[in-house]
C-alpha positions as CSV (number, residue, x, y, z in Angstrom):
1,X,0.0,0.0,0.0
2,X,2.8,2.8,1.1
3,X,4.5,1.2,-2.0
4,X,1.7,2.0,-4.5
5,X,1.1,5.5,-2.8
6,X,4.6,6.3,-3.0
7,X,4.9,5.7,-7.1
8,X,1.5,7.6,-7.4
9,X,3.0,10.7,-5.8
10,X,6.0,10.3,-7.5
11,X,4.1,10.1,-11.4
12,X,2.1,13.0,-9.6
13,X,5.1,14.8,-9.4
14,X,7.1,14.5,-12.2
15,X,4.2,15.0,-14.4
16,X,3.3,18.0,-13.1
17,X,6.7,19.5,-12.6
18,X,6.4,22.3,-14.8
19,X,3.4,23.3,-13.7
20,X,4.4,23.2,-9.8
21,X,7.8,24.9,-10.7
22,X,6.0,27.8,-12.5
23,X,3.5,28.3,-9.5
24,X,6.8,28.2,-7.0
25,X,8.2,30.4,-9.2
26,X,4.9,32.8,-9.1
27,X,5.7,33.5,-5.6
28,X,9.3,34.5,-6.0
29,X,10.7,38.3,-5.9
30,X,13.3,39.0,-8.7
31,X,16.1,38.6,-6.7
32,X,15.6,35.6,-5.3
33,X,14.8,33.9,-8.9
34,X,18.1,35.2,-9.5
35,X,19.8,33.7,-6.7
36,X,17.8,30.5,-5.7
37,X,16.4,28.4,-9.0
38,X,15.7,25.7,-6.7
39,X,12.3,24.8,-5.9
40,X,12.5,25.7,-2.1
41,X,10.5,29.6,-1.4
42,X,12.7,31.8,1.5
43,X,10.5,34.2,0.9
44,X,7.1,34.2,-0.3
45,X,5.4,37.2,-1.7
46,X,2.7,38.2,-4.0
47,X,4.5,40.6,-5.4
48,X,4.4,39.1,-9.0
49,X,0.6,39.1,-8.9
50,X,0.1,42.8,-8.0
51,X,2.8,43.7,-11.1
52,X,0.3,41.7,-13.4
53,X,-2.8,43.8,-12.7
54,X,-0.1,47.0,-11.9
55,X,0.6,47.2,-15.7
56,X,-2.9,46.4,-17.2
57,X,-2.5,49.8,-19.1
58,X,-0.2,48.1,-21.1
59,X,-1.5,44.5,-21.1
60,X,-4.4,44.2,-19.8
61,X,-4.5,40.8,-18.4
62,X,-8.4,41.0,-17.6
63,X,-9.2,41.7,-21.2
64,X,-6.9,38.7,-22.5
65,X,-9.3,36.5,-19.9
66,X,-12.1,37.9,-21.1
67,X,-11.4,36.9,-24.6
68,X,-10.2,33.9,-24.1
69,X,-13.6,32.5,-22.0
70,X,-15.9,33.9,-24.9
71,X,-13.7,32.4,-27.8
72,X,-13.1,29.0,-26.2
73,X,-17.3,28.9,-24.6
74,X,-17.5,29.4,-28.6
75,X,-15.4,26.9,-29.2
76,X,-16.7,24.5,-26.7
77,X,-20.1,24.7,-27.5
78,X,-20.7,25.1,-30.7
79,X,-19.3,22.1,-31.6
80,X,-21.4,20.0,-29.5
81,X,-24.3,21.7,-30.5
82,X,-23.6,20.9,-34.1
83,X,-22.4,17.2,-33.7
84,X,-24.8,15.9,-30.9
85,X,-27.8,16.1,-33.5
86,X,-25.3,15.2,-36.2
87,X,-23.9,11.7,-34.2
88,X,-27.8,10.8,-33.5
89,X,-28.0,11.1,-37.3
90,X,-24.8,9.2,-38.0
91,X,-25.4,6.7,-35.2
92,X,-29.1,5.9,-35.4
93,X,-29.9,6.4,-39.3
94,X,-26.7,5.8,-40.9
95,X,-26.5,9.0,-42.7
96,X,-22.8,10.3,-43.2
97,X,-21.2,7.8,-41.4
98,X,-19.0,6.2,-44.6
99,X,-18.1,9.8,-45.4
100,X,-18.7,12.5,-43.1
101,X,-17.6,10.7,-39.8
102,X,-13.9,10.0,-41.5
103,X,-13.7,13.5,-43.0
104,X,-14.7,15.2,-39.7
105,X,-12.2,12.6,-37.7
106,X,-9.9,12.7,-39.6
107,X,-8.8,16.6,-38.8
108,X,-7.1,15.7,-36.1
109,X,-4.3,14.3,-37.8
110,X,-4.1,17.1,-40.5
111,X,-1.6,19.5,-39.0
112,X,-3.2,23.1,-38.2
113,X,-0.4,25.5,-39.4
114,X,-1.2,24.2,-43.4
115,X,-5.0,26.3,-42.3
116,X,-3.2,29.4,-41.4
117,X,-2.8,31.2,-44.6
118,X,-6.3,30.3,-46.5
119,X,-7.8,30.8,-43.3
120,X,-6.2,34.3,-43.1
121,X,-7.2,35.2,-46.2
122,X,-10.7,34.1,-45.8
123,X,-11.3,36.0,-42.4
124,X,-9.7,39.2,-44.3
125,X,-12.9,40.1,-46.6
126,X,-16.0,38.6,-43.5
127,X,-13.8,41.3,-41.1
128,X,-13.1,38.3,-38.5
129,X,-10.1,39.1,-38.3
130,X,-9.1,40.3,-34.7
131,X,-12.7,39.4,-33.7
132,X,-13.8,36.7,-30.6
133,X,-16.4,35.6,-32.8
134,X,-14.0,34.7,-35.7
135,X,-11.2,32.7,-33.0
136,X,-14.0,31.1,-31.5
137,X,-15.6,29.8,-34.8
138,X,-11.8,28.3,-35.5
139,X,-11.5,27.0,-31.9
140,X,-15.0,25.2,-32.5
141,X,-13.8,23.6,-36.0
142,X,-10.8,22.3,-34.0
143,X,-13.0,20.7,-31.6
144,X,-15.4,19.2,-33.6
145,X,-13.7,15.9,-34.3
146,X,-13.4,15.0,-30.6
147,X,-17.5,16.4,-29.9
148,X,-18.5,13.7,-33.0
149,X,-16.7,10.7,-31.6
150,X,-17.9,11.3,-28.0
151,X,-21.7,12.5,-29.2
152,X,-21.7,9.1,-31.3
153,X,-20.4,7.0,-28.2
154,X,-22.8,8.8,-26.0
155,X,-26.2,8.0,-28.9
156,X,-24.6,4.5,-29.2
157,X,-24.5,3.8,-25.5
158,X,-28.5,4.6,-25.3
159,X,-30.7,1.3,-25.9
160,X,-32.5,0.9,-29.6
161,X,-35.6,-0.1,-26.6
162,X,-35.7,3.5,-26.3
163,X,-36.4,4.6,-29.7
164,X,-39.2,1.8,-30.2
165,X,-40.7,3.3,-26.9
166,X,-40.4,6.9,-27.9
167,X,-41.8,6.0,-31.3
168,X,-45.0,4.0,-29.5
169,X,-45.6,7.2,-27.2
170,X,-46.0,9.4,-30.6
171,X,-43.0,11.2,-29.6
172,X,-41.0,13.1,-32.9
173,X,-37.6,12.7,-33.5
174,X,-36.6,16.3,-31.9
175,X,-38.7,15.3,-29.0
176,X,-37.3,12.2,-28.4
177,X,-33.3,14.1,-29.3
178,X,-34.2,16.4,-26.7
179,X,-35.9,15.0,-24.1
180,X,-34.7,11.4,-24.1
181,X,-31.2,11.0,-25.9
182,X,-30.0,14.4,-24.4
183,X,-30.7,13.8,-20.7
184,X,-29.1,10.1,-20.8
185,X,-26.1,11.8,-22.9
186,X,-25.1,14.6,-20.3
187,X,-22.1,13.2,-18.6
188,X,-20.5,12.2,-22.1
189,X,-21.5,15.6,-23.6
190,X,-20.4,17.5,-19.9
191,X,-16.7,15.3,-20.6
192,X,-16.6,16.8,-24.1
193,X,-17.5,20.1,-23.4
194,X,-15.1,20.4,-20.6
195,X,-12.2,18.8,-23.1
196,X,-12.9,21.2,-25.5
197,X,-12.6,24.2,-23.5
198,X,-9.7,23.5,-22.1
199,X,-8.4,22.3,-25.8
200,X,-9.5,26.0,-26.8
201,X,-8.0,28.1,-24.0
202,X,-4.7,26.8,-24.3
203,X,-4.9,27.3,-28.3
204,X,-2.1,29.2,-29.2
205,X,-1.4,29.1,-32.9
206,X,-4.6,31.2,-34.0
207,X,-5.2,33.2,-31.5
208,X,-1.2,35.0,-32.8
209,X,-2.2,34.6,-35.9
210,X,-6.0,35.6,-36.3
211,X,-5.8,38.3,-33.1
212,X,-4.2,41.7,-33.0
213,X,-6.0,43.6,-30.1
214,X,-9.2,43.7,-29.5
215,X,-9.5,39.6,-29.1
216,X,-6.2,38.5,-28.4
217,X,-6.5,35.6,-25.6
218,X,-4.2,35.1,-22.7
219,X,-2.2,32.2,-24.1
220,X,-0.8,34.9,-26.7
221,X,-1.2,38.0,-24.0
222,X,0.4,36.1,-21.2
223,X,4.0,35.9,-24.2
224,X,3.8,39.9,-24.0
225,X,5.0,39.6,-20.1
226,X,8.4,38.3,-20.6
227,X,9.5,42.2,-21.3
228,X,6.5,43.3,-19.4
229,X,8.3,45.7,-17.1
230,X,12.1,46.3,-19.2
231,X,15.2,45.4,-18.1
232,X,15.0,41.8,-19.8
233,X,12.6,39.0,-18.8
234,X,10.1,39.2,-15.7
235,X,9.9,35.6,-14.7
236,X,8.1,36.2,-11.9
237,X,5.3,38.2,-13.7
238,X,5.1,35.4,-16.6
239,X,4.9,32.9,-14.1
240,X,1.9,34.8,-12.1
241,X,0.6,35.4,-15.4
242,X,0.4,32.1,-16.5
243,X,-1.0,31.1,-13.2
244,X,-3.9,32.9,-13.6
245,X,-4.8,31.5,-17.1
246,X,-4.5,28.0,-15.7
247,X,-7.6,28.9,-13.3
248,X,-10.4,28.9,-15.5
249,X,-10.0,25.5,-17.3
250,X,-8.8,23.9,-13.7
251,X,-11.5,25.0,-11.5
252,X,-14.0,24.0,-14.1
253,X,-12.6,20.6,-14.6
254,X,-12.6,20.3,-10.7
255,X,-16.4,20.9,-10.4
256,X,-17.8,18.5,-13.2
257,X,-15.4,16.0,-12.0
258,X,-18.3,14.2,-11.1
259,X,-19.4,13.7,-14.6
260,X,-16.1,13.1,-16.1
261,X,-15.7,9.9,-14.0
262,X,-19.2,8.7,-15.2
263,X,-18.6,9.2,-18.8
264,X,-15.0,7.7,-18.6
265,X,-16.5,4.4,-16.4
266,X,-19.8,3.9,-17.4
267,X,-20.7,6.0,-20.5
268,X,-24.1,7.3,-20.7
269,X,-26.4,4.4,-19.8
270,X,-25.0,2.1,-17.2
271,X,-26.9,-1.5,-17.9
């Protein structure tokens, strides 16, 4: 038992390493990152943290939050809400399934950088460019081959007894989507919409390439820190910086965590 808890803490640790030495790091004045680039704190302080809200006139590290949760909600649920009726379609009907499921699937293997200059000049002449509307509707194309696998696991996982029921009670096929196949599909949908937020706030690639001002998320703000305050890199303000943009996607993993654990044990109908 001390055996097993001892190699848990250890994978705990070393996978996680980066992450812990950037918080450590967080709480560190200048000086001592200088000094002591060990992992033990001699003196904590929250110095970093006031610096990052100290020079919002510059960055505005609010604003870069702000965009970032409305592109990657965007991103997060527009996928689902295109693939879940899509999947029940694919899954119960057969429609698309030789052709669109592969197509849509297959994206995740096509490298994103060969999108970046078509995409470009497509966003150019609809004025998306620099927009959270036009990031998010990228973020949600990123995510949609994940959403269709894990809407057509989740329709799949519901009993055909269901649909014979729902057809014998006179109920329509957007009833029965929405008030049978959607209920029993929540902790598979919850798991995917979680995912793909946290797949779209940590997108880097287009929100440099697609943002300029006005929508430019914190994974791309939190890069404008390093100089933040002159005299070469703040490492204590990046590292408070990126900190705070590991919050959002952490916090709301930690309270659906409930529902990950069903979908990843028992899918959406445990029989």
């Amino acid at each position: 038992m001390i055996l097993r808890w001892g190699v848990f803490i250890l994978a705990a640790l070393l996978m996680n390493f980066p992450v812990l030495v950037t918080l450590l790091t967080s709480f560190k004045s200048n000086a001592e990152i200088a000094s002591n680039p060990s992992l033990w704190v001699e003196n904590w302080t929250i110095e970093n943290y006031v610096n990052v809200f100290q020079i919002s006139e510059r960055f505005d590290v609010m604003a870069y939050l702000v965009n970032s949760a409305v592109s990657a909600s965007i991103g997060a649920f527009l996928p689902l809400f295109v693939c879940f009726p899509a999947a029940f379609a694919m899954e119960r009907k057969g429609i698309g399934r030789r052709i669109l499921m592969p197509a849509v699937v297959n994206l995740r293997a096509v490298p994103l950088i060969i999108f970046a200059i078509p995409l470009y000049m497509m966003y150019q002449p609809l004025h998306l460019l620099d927009t959270k509307f036009g990031l998010g509707l990228i973020l949600a194309v990123v995510n949609l081959p994940l959403a269709l696998m894990m809407s057509i696991n989740a329709v799949h996982d519901i009993p055909h007894e269901l649909d014979d029921a729902g057809s014998i009670d006179g109920a329509s096929t957007f009833e029965y989507l929405l008030y049978v196949v959607l209920p029993l599909s929540k902790p598979v949908l919850a798991t995917a919409l979680i995912f793909g937020f946290i797949t779209a706030w940590n997108e880097f690639l287009f929100g440099l390439m697609l943002t300029t001002r006005d929508a430019v998320p914190l994974t791309v703000g939190a890069s404008f820190f390093f100089a933040a305050g002159g005299g070469g890199v703040q490492w204590g303000v990046t590292a408070a910086v990126m900190v705070i943009g590991t919050l959002p996607p952490t916090l709301l993993g930690l309270l659906i965590y409930k529902q990950i654990g069903q979908s990843v044990m028992g899918g959406a109908v445990k029989g």
